[in-house]
Phi, psi and omega in degrees: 000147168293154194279155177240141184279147184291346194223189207168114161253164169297155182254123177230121196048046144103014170239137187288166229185109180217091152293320155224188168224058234259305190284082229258099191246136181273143147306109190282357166253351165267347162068045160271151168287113199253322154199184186246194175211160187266137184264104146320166179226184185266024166263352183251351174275302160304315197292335175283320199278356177269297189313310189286345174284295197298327176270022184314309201261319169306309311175306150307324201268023198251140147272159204297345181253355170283321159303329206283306205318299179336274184325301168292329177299331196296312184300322180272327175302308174316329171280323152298334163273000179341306194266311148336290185309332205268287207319297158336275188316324176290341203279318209268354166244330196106006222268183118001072197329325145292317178310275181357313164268010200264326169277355176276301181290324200249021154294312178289321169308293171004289207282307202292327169293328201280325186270001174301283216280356153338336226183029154188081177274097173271188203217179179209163161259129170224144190283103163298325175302061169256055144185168177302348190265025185250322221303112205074057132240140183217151178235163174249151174185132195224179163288114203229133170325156166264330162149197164298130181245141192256091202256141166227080163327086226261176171314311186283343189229047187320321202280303190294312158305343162261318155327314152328326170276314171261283191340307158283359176288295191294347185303315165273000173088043173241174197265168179196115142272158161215171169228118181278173186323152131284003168279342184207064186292327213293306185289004178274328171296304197284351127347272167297003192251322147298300164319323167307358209242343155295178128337324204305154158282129186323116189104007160002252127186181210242127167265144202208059173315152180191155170307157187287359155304293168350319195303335184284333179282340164303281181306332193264346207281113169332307150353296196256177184245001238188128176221119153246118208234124176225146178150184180343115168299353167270320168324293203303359187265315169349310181270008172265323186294322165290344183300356166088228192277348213262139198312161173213136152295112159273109151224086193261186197291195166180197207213023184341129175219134150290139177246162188231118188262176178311314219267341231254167179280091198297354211240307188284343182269313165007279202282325183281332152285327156344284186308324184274349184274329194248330179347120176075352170083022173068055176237078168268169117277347193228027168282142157311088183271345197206114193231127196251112174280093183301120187337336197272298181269356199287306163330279182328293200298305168320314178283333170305281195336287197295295197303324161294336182288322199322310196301321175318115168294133182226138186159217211278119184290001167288320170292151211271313192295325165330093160269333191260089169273196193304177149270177174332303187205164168313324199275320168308326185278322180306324196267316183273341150320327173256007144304320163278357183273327194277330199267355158266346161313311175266032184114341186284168188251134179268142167269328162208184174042206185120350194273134170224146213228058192103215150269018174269115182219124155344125166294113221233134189218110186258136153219171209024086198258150179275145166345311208237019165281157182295340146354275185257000181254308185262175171258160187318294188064001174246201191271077164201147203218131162258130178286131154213141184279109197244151131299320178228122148354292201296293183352290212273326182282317184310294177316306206284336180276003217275070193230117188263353130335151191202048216269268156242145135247185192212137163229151190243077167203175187260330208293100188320308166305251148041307175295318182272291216302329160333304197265348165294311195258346193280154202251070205205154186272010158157142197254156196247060193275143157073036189203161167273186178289307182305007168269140186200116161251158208280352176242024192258135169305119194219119173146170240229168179218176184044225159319316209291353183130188172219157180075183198215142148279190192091096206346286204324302204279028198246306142344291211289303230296308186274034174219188176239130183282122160261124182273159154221099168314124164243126164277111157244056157194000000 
């Protein structure tokens, strides 16, 4: 496997930087200090968001095939560096060595998609006469960067969830810092190590861990136009509030839940819940948290689940075999241990796991969890899943809104009505058939309602968030 270097330095105004080595990131499933980064403080943090005021207008002002190039140099390097990117991502989030490359591919598709549509901001004509006193005026109107932009990158996708961010920043010509998780900064650095190796203008942008105080200087600073944030749904409303005038992007948690109809093909929904409840150690926002079982099949479908989890490897994510890896930190695996412990207090029944070793906690399957446990209303974000039971179709969408989440769901049915009446009423930023919710591909409109966040990711619609409509009015007569 590849070496990970003992230092990383930060990128400030499109240059490495290593002032210190402050910043101390673990292998999360052997909990060694696996290598260090330099922390920003906060004159270095300033000096970025000043470097990014400056290249705002350079940086607009890029013609469109010179951006597309940045974005494919990116695409071609990211391949070459492939076993390198994964390798980073197991030592430093925990994830799975097959997940880990399953996330390198879809950085790069990321990137790739961002340098297609780079090169088709397109405008529209539009006819004004619609009364007489309009009558020989007509307008135009395109699109323009909004300006220096402010990115905050969470923990669970380090690579890919910042791609989401940068990739249409440059796509559109705006400047960026950003600051990635500090528990798993190295792929938004290694990130920054390619982009150094471009054209972009100086000051572009500066990639910058830093402590979650640091997160207020992403935000309240006057400076930027743009606060794009995905993490904890109490932070991201917390950093809205303070973010002033400047627009903000939400991609925050949930509680996803699937449903399973009569109908549905129990042996392909298996294996596909399985996979969305635990994937990763079920440290989702659209991992399968709530999986609602039609009354008919429910008994069946429950002895599947439970006997396929039972099967799961779970141990050092470096090994090719390995599915269940660590969570985050120890604290995080205590909190959700003690959410299942409160939540068999109060009557659920455990079916499998539960058990915790560190940060390592068992893929764990509840049913008849009470209403009002922390269970089934917040989210998990680890590896557990609740069993619930429906009668009627309205039954299970109702169940499924009863949420103050809003993320994805997913169903598992044939019934052609049944499918339309979902997307109609379920209250969520986007529905799945014949899939979990935890299915996403990079160039589909993504994002939440309710708790769940504003705004939508997904190159194009990631693009509209970060420019502006500009009109042109015209007389001709």
């Amino acid at each position: 496997m590849p070496q990970l270097k003992d230092t990383y330095p930060l990128y400030l105004n499109n240059k490495a930087v290593l002032p210190n080595t402050d910043l101390e990131v673990t292998d999360k499933f052997t909990g060694e200090v696996a290598f260090r980064t330099a922390l920003a403080t906060p004159d270095v943090i300033d000096e970025g968001i000043a470097g990014a005021v400056r290249a705002a207008e350079p940086m607009a002002r890029m013609p469109s095939y010179e951006r597309q190039a940045v974005l494919q140099h990116c695409v071609d390097r990211f391949k070459e560096r492939f076993d390198e990117l994964a390798y980073a991502l197991c030592v430093e989030a925990g994830k799975p060595i097959k997940d880990s490359e399953g996330e390198v591919t879809r950085l790069i598709d990321t990137f790739r998609i961002a340098a297609e549509e780079s090169v088709r901001m397109y405008g529209e004509a539009l006819p004004l006469d619609i009364s007489p006193r309009a009558k020989g005026y007509q307008a135009i109107w395109k699109r323009y960067p909004i300006g220096p932009c402010s990115f905050i990158s969470p923990f669970n996708f380090p690579l890919n969830l910042a791609a989401h961010k940068i990739a249409p920043a440059i796509a559109v010509g705006c400047s960026f810092v950003m600051k990635p998780a500090s528990k798993t900064p190295l792929g938004a650095l290694i990130m920054g190590e390619v982009l150094a190796e471009t054209n972009l203008p100086e000051g572009a942008f500066s990639i910058l861990p830093a402590s979650r105080d640091g997160a207020d200087l992403f935000t309240e600073d006057e400076r930027l136009k743009l606060l794009s944030f995905t993490g904890s749904p109490g932070v991201g409303w917390d950093l809205k509030a303070k973010s002033g005038k400047k627009k903000v992007v939400l991609e925050l948690g949930g509680n996803a839940a699937v449903i399973i109809d009569h109908d549905a093909d129990l042996g392909d929904a298996l294996e596909r819940v399985i996979f969305g409840a635990f994937y990763q150690s079920g440290q989702s926002c659209i991992g399968v948290q709530r999986i609602i079982i039609h009354e008919s099949v429910y008994d069946r479908f429950k002895d599947m689940l439970v006997a396929r989890t039972k099967t799961l490897v779970a141990g050092d994510p470096k090994d090719r075999n390995t599915f269940i890896g660590p969570m985050i930190s120890e604290g995080e695996a205590k909190r959700l241990k003690g959410w299942i412990d409160e939540a068999v207090e109060g009557g659920a029944k455990l079916l499998c796991g539960g058990h915790r070793a560190g940060n390592m906690l068992e893929a764990t399957l509840l049913e008849h969890v009470d209403r009002d446990a922390k269970a089934l209303n917040e989210e998990a974000f680890g590896p557990l899943a609740i069993l619930q039971k429906f009668s009627h179709f309205d039954e299970a969408l109702e169940e499924v809104n009863h949420s103050k989440f809003g993320l994805q769901a997913g169903i598992f049915t044939r019934d052609l009505f049944k499918m339309f009446d979902a997307w109609d009423r379920l209250e969520v930023g986007g529905v799945v058939i014949n899939d979990v919710p935890s299915y996403r591909v990079d160039n589909m409109p993504y994002g939440g309602v309710k708790d769940s966040g504003l705004g939508r990711e997904g190159i194009k619609f990631a693009m509209e968030d970060m420019t502006e409509i500009r009109n042109l009015v015209i007389r001709r007569t």
